[in-house]
C-alpha atoms as an extended CHARMM CRD file, in Angstrom:
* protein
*
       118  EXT
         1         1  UNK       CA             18.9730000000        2.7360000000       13.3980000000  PROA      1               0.0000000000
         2         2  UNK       CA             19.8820000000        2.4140000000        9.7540000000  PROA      2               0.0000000000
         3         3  UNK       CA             20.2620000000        5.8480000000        7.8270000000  PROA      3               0.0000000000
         4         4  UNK       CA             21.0450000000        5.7320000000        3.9840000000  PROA      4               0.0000000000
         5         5  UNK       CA             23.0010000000        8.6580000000        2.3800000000  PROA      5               0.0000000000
         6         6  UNK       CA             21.7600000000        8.5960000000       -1.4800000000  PROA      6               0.0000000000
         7         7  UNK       CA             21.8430000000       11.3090000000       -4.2830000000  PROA      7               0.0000000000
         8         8  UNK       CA             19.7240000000       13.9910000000       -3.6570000000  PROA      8               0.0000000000
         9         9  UNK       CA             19.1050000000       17.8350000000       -4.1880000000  PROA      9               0.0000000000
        10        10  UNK       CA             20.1540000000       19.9880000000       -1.2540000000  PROA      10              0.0000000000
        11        11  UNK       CA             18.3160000000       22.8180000000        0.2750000000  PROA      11              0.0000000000
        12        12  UNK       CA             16.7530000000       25.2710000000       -2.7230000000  PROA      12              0.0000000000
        13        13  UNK       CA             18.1500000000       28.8800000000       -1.0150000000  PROA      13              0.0000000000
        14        14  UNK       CA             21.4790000000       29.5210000000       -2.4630000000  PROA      14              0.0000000000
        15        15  UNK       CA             23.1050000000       30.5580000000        1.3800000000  PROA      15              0.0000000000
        16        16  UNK       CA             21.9530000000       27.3690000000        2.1360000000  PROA      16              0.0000000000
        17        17  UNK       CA             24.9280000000       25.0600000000        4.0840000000  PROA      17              0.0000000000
        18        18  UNK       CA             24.3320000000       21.4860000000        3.2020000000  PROA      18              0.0000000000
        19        19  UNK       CA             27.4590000000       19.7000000000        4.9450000000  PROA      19              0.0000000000
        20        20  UNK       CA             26.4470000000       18.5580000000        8.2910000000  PROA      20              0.0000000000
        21        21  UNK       CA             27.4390000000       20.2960000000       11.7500000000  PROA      21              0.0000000000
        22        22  UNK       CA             29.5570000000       18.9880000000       14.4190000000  PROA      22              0.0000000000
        23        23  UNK       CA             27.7870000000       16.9190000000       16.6760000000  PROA      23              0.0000000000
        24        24  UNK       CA             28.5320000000       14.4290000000       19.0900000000  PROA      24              0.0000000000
        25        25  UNK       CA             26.0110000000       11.2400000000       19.7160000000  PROA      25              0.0000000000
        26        26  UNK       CA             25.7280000000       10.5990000000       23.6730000000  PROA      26              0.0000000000
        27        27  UNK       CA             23.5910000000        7.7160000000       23.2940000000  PROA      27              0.0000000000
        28        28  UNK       CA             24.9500000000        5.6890000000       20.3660000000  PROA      28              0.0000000000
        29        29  UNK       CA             27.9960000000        4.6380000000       18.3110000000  PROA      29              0.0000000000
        30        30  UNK       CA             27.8960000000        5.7650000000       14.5100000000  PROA      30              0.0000000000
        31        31  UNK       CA             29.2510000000        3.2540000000       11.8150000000  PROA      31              0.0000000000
        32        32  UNK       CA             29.3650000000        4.4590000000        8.2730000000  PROA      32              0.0000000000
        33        33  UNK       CA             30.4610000000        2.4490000000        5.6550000000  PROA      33              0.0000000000
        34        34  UNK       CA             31.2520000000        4.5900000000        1.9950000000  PROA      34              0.0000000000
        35        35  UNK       CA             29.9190000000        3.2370000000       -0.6920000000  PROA      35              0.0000000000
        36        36  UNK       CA             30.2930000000        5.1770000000       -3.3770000000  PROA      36              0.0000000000
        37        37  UNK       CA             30.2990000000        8.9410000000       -4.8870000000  PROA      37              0.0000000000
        38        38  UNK       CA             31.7740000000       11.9020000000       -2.9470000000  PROA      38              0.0000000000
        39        39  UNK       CA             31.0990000000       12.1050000000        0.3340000000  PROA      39              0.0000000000
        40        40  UNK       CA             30.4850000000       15.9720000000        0.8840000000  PROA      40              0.0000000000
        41        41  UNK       CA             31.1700000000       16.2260000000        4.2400000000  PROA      41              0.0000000000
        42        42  UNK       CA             34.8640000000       14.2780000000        4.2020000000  PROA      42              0.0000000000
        43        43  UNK       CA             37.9980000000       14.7970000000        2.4410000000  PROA      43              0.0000000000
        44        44  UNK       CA             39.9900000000       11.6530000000        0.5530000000  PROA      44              0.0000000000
        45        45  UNK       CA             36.8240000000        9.2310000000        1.6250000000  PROA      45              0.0000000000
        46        46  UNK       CA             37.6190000000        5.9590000000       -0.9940000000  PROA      46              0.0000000000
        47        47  UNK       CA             34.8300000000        3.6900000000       -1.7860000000  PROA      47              0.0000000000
        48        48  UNK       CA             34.7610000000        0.5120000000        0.9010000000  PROA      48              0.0000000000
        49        49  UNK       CA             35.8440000000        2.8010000000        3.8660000000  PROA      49              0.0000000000
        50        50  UNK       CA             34.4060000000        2.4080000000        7.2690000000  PROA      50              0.0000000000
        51        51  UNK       CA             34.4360000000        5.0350000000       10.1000000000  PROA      51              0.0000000000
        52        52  UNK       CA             33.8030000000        4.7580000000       13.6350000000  PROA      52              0.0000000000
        53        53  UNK       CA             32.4890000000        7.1280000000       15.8270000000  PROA      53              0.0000000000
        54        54  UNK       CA             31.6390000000        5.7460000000       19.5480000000  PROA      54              0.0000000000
        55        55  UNK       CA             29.4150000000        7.8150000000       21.5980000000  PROA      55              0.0000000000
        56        56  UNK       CA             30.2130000000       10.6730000000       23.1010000000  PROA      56              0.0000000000
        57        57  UNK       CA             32.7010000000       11.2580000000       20.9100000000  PROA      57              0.0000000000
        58        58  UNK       CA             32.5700000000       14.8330000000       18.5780000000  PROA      58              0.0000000000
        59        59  UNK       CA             32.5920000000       14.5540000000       15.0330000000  PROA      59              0.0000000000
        60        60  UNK       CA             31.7220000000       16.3970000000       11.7760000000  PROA      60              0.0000000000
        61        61  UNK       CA             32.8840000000       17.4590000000        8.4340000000  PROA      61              0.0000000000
        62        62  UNK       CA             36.7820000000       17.9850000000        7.7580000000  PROA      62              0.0000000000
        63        63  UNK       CA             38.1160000000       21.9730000000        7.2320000000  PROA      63              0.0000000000
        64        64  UNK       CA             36.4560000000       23.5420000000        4.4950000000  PROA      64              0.0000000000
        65        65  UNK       CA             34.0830000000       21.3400000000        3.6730000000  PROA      65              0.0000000000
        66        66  UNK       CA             31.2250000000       23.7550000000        4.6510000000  PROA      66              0.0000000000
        67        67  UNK       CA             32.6630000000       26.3110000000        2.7870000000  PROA      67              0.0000000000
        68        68  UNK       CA             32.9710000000       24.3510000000       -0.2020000000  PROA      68              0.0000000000
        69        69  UNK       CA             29.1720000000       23.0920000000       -0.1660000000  PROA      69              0.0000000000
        70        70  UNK       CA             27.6600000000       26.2080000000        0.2370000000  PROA      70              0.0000000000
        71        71  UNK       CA             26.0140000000       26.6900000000       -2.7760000000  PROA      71              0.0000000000
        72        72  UNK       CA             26.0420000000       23.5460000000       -4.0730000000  PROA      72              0.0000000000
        73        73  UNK       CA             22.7800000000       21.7260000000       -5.9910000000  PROA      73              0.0000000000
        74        74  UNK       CA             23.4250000000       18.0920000000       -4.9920000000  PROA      74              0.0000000000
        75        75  UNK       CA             25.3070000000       15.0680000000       -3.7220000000  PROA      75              0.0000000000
        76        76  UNK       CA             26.0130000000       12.1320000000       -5.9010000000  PROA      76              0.0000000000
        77        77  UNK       CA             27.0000000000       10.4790000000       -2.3530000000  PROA      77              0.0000000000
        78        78  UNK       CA             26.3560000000        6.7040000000       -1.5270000000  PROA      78              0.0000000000
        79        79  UNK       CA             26.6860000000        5.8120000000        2.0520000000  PROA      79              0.0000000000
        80        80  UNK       CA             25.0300000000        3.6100000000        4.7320000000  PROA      80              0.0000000000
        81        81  UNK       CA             25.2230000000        4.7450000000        8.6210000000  PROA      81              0.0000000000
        82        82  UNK       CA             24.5240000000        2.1320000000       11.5440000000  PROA      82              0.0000000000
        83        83  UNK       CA             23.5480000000        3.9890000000       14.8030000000  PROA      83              0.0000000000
        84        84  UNK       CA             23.7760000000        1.3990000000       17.2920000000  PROA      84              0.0000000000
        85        85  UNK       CA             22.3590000000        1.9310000000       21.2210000000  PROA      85              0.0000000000
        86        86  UNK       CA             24.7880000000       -0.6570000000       22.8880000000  PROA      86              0.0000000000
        87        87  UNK       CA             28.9940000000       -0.3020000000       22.3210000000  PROA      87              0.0000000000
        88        88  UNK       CA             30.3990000000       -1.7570000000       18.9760000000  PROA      88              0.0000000000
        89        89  UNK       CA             33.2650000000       -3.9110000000       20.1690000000  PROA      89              0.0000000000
        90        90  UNK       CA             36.6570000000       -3.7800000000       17.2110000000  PROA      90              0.0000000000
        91        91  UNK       CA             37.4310000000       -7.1530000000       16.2850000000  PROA      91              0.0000000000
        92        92  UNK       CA             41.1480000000       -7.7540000000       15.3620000000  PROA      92              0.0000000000
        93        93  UNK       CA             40.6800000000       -7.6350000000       11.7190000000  PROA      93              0.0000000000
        94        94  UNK       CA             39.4910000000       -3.9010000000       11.8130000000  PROA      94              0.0000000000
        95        95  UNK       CA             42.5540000000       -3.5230000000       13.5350000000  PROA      95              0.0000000000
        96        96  UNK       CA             44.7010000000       -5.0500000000       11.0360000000  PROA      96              0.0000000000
        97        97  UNK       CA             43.1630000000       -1.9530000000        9.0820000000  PROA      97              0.0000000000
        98        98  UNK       CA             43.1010000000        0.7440000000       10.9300000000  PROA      98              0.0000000000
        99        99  UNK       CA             44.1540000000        4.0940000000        9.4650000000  PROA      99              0.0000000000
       100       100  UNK       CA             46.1370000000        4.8700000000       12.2820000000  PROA      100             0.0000000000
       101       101  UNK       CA             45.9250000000        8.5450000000       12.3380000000  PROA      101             0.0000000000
       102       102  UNK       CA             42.6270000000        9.0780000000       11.0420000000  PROA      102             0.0000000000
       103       103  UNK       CA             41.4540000000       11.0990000000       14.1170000000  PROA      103             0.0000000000
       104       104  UNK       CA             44.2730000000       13.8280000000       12.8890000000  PROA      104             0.0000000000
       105       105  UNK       CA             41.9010000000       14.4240000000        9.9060000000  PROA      105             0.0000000000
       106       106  UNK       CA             40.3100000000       16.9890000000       11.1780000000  PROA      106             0.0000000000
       107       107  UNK       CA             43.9090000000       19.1240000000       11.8600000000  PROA      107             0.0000000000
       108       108  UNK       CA             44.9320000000       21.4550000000        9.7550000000  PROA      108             0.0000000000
       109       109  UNK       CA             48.1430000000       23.3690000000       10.7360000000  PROA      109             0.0000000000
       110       110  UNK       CA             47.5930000000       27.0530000000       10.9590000000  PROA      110             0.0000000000
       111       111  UNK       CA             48.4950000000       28.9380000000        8.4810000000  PROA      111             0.0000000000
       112       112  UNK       CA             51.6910000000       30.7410000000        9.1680000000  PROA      112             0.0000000000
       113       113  UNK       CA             51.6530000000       34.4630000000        8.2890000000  PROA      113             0.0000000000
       114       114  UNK       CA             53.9320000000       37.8020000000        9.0590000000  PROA      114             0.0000000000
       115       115  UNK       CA             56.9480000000       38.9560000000        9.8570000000  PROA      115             0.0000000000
       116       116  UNK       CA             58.7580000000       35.9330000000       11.5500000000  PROA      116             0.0000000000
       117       117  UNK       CA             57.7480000000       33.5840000000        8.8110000000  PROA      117             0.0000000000
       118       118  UNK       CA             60.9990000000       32.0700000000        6.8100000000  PROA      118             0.0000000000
């Protein structure tokens, strides 16, 4: 299944909450290759990037990123998303690649507050 992320008005109420949940796909691997624009639901995302989800995996927008789009009017994103129903094999050139600790992009250290703080 090929899904196209384009620029587009959001929702019309103004409590609306554009960025997408988490999720998890059980019965397909999710490719998405950026484009261009900014990608709403992802912090730092550079035209040209790829991201890999493989099934069964959860996934969805980075910390603050649904607070930030609430309210919003539109996306100026440009994206295409491959949803594939058998396993994507990585080759050894998306290896070479790899941004090794991508999957620590959804961390954010808790903020450190109180009495016992330095």
């Amino acid at each position: 299944m090929v899904c196209s992320f384009v620029p587009r008005l959001f929702d019309y109420h103004p409590l609306s909450i554009p960025a997408p949940y988490n999720h998890s796909n059980i019965d397909s691997d999710e490719v998405l290759y950026y484009v261009d624009g900014d990608f709403m639901s992802r912090k730092h995302v550079e035209r040209g990037q790829i991201t890999l989800h493989p099934k069964g995996i959860p996934h969805g927008p980075h910390p603050g990123t649904v607070e930030k789009s609430i309210g919003a009017k539109e996306t100026k994103e440009l994206a295409v998303m491959v949803d594939t129903f058998y396993p994507l094999s990585i080759t050894e050139q998306a290896m070479k690649i790899e941004q090794k600790d991508y999957y620590r992009s959804w961390y954010e250290p808790p903020v450190k507050t109180g009495p016992d703080i330095e």
